[in-house]
C-alpha atoms as an extended CHARMM CRD file, in Angstrom:
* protein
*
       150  EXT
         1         1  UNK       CA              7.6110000000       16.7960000000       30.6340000000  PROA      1               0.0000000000
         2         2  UNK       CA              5.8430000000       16.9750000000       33.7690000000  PROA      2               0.0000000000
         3         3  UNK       CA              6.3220000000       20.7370000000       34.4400000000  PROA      3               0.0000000000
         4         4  UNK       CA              5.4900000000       21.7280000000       31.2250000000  PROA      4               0.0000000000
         5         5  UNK       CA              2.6050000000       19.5850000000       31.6510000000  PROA      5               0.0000000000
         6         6  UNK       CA              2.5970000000       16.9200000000       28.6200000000  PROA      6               0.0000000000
         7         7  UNK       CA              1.6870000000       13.6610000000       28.3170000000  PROA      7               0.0000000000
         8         8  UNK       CA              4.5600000000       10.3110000000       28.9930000000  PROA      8               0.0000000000
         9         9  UNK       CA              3.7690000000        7.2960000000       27.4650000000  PROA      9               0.0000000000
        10        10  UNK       CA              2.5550000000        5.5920000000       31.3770000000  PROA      10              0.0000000000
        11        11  UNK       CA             -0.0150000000        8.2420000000       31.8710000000  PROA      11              0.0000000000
        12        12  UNK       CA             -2.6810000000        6.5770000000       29.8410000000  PROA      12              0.0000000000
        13        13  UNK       CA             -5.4420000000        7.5310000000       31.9460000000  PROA      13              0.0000000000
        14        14  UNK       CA             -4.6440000000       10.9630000000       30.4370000000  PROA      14              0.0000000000
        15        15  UNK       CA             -7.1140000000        9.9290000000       27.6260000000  PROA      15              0.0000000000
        16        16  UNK       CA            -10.0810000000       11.0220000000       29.7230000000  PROA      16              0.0000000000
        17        17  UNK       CA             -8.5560000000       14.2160000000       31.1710000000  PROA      17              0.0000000000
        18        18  UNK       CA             -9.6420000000       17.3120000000       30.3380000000  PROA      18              0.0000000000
        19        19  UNK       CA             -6.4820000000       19.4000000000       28.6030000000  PROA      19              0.0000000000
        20        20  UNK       CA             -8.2200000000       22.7850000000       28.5290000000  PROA      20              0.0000000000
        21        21  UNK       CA             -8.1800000000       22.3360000000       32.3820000000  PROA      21              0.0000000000
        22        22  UNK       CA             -5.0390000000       19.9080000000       33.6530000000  PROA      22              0.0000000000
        23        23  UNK       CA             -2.7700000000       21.0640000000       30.3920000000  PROA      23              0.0000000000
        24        24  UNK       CA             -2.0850000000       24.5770000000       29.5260000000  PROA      24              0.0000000000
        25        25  UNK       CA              0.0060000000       23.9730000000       26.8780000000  PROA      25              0.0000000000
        26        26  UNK       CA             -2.7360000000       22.9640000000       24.5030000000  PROA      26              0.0000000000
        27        27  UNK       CA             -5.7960000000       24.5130000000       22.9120000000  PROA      27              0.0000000000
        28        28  UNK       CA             -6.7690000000       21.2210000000       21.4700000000  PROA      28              0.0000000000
        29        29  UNK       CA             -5.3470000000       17.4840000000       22.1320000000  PROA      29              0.0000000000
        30        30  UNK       CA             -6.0030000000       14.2850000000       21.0530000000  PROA      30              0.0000000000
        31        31  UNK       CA             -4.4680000000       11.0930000000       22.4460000000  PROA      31              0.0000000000
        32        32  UNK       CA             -4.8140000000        7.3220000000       21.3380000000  PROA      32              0.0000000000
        33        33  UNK       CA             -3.8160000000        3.9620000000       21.5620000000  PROA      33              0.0000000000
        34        34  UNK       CA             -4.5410000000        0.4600000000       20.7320000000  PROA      34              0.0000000000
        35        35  UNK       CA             -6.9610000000       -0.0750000000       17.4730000000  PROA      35              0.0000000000
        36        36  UNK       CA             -7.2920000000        4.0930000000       17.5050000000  PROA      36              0.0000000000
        37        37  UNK       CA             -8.3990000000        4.9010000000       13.8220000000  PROA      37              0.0000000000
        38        38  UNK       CA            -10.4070000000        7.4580000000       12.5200000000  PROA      38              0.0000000000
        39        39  UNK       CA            -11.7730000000        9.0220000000        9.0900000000  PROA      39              0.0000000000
        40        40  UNK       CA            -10.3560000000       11.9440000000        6.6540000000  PROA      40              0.0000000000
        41        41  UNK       CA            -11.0180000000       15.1460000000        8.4020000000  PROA      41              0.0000000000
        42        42  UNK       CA             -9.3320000000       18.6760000000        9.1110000000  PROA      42              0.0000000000
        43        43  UNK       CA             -9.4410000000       21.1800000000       11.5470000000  PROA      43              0.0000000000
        44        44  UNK       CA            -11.5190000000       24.2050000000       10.3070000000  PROA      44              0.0000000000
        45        45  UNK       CA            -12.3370000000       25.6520000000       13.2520000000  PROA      45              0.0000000000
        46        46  UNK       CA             -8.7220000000       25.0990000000       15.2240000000  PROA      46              0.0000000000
        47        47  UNK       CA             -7.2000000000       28.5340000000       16.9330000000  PROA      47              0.0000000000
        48        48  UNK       CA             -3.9290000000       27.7470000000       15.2020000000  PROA      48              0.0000000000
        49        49  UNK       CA             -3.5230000000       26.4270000000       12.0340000000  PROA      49              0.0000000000
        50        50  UNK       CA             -0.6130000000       23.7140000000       12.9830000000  PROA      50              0.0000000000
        51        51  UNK       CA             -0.6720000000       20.4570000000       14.6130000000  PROA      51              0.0000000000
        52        52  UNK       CA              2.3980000000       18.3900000000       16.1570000000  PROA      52              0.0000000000
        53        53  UNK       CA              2.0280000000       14.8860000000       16.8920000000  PROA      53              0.0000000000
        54        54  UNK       CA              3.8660000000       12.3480000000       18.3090000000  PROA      54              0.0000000000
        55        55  UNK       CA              3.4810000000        8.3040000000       17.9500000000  PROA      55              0.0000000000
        56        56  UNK       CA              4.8580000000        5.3840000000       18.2580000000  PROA      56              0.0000000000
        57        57  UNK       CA              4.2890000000        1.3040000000       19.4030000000  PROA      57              0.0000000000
        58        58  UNK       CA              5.3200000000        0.7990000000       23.1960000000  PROA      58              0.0000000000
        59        59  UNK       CA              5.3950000000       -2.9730000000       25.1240000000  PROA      59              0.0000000000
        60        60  UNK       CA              1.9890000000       -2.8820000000       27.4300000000  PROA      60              0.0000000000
        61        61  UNK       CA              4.2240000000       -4.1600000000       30.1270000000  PROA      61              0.0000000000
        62        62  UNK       CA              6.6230000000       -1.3580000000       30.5260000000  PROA      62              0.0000000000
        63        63  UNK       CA              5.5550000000        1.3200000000       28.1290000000  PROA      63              0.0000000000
        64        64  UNK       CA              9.2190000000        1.4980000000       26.2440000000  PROA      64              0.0000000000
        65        65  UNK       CA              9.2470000000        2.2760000000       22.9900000000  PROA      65              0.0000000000
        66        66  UNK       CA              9.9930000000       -0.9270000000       20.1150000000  PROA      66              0.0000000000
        67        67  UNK       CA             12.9960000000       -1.1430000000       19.3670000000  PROA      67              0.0000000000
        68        68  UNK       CA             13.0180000000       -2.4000000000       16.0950000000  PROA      68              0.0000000000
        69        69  UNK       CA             10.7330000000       -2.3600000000       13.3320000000  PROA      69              0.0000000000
        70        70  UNK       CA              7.5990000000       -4.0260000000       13.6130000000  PROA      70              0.0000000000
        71        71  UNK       CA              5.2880000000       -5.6370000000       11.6170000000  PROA      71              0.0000000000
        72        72  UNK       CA              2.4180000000       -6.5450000000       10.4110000000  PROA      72              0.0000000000
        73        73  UNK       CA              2.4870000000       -3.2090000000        8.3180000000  PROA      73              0.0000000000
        74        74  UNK       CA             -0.3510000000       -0.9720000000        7.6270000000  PROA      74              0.0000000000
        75        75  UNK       CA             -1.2550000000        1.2700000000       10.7960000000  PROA      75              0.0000000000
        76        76  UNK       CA             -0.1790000000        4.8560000000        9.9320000000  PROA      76              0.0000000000
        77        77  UNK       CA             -1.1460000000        8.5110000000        9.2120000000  PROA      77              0.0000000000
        78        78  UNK       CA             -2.7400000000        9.0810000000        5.6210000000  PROA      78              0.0000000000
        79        79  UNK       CA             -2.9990000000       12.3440000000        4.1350000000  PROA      79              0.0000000000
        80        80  UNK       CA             -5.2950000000       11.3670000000        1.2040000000  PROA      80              0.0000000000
        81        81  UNK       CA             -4.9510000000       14.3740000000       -1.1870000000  PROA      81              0.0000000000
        82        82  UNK       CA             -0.8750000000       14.3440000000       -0.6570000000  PROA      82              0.0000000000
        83        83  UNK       CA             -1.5230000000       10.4700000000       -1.7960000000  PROA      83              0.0000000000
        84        84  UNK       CA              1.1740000000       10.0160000000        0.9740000000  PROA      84              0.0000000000
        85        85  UNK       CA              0.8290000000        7.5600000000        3.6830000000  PROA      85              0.0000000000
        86        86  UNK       CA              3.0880000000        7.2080000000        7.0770000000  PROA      86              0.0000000000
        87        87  UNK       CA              3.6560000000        4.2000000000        8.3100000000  PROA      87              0.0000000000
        88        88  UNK       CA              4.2040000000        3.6450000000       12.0750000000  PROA      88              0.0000000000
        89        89  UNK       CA              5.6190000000        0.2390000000       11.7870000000  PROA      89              0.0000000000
        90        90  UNK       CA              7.9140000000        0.7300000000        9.3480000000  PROA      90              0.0000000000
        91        91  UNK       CA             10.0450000000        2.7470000000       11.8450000000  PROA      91              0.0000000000
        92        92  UNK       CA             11.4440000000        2.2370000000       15.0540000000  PROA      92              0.0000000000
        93        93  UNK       CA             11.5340000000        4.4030000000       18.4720000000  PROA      93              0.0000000000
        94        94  UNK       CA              8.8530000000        7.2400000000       18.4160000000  PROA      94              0.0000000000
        95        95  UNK       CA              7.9200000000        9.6350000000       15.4970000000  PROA      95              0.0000000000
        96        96  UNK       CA              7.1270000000       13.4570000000       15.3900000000  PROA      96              0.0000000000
        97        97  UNK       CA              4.9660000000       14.6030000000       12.7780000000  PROA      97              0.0000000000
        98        98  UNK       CA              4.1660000000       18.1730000000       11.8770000000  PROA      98              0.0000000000
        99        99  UNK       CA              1.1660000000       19.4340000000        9.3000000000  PROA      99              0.0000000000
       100       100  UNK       CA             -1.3820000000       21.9630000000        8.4480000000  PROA      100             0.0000000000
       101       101  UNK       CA             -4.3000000000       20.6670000000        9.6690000000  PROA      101             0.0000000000
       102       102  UNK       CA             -6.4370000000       23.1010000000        8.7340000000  PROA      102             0.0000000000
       103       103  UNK       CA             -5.8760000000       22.4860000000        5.2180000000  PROA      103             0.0000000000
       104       104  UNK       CA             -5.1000000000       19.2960000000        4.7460000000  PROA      104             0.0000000000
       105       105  UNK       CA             -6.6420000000       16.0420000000        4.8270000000  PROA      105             0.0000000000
       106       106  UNK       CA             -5.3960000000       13.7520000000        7.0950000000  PROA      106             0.0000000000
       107       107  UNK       CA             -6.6750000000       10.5880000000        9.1280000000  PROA      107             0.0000000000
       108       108  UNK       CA             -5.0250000000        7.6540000000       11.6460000000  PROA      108             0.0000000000
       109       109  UNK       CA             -5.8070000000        4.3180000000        9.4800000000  PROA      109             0.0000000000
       110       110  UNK       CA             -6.9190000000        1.0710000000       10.8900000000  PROA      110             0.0000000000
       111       111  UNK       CA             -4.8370000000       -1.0800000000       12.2850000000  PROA      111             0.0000000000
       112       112  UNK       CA             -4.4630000000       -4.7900000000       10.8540000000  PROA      112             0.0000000000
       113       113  UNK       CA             -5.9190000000       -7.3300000000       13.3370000000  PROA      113             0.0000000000
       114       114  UNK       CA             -2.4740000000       -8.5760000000       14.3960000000  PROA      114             0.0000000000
       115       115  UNK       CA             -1.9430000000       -5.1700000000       16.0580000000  PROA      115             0.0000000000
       116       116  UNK       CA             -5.4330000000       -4.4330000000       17.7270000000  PROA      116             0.0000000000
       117       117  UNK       CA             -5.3340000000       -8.1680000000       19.1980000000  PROA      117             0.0000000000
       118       118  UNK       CA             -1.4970000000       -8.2540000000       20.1840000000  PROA      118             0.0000000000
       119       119  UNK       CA             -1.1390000000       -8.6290000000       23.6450000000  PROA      119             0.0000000000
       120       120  UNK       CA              1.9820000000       -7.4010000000       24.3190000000  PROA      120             0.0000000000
       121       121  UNK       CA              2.0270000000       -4.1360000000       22.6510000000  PROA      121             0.0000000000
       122       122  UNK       CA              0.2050000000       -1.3030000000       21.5570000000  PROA      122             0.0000000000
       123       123  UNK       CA              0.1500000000        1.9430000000       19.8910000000  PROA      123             0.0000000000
       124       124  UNK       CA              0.1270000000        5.8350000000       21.5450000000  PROA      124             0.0000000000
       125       125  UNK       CA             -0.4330000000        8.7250000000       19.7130000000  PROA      125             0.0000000000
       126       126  UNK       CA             -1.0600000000       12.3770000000       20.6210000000  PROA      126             0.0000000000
       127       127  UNK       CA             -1.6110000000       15.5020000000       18.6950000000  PROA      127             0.0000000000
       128       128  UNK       CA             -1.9350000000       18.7830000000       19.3810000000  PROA      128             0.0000000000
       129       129  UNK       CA             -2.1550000000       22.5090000000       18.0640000000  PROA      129             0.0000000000
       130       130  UNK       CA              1.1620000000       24.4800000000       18.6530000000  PROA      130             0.0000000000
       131       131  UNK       CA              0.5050000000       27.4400000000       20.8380000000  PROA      131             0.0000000000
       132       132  UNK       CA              3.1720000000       29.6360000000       22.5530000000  PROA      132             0.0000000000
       133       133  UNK       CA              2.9440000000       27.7200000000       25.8320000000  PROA      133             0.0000000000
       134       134  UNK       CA              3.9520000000       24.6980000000       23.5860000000  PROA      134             0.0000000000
       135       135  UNK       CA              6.8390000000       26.5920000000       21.5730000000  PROA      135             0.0000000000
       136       136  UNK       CA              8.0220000000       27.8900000000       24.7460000000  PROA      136             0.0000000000
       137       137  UNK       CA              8.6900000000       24.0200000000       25.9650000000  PROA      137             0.0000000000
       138       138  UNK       CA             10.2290000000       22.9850000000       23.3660000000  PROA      138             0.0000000000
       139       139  UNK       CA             12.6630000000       25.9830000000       22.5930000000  PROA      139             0.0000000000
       140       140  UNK       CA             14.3810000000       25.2840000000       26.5320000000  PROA      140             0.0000000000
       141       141  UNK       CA             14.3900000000       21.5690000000       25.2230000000  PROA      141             0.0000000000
       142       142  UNK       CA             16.5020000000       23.2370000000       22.7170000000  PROA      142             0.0000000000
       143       143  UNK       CA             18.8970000000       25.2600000000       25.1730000000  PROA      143             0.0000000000
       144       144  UNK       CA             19.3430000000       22.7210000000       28.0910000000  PROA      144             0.0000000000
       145       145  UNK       CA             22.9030000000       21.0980000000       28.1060000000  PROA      145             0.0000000000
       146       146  UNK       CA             23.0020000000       17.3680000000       28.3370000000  PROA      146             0.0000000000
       147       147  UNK       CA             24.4160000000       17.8450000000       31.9550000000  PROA      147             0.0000000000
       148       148  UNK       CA             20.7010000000       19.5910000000       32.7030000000  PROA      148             0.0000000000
       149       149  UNK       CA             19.0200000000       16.1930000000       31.1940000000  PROA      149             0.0000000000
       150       150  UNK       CA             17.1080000000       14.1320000000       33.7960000000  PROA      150             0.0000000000
């Protein structure tokens, strides 16, 4: 991850970062965490129609991913025209979610209070348009052997 340049789940000062300049292997990013919501919007204007994104809750203390399911429920991706809502704490470990979002409709919904005010863990999210610096990382993921993991 850090030769290709993306973001770990530590490297939250990586909010304020500029990706055009530090991370070549985006044309657009967005990253978030604790009470992170936002309202229905696409992206008209994107290079590249596609966006990946990757979330999940972490413990503050050590930035692992939960375990198990957590709840209060409610905190998720909406796509309000597909009338379908994910859930991020309805499923464990970290979840990778693909879409058009220059088409469709999507927003990060706000979080219940129990989640903004917990104080032992939090949410991270990041997005980003799939270029060919992007494809390229993922598509060694794909080839390495599990010896070549670490």
């Amino acid at each position: 991850m850090e030769t290709a340049k993306l973001p770990n789940f530590s490297q939250l000062k990586w909010t304020s970062s500029n990706p055009k300049e530090e991370f070549k292997s985006f044309t657009m990013v967005i990253v978030t965490q604790d009470g992170f919501f936002n309202k229905p919007h696409q992206y008209l204007n994107d290079l590249n129609s596609w966006t990946y994104g990757v979330f999940t809750f972490f413990f503050k203390n050590n930035f692992q991913p939960l375990p198990a399911v957590f709840t209060p429920a409610g905190h998720g991706f909406h796509f309000p025209e597909l009338k379908m809502d994910i859930d991020f704490s309805k499923k464990p470990g970290i979840m990778e979610i693909l879409w058009k979002a220059s088409t469709i409709v999507h927003h990060t919904t706000k979080p219940p209070p129990e989640i903004i005010n917990h104080n032992k863990i939090t949410h991270f999210g990041w997005s980003s348009q799939i270029n060919h610096e992007l494809f390229n990382v993922g598509d060694k993921f794909l080839k390495i052997t599990p010896t070549q993991v670490n």
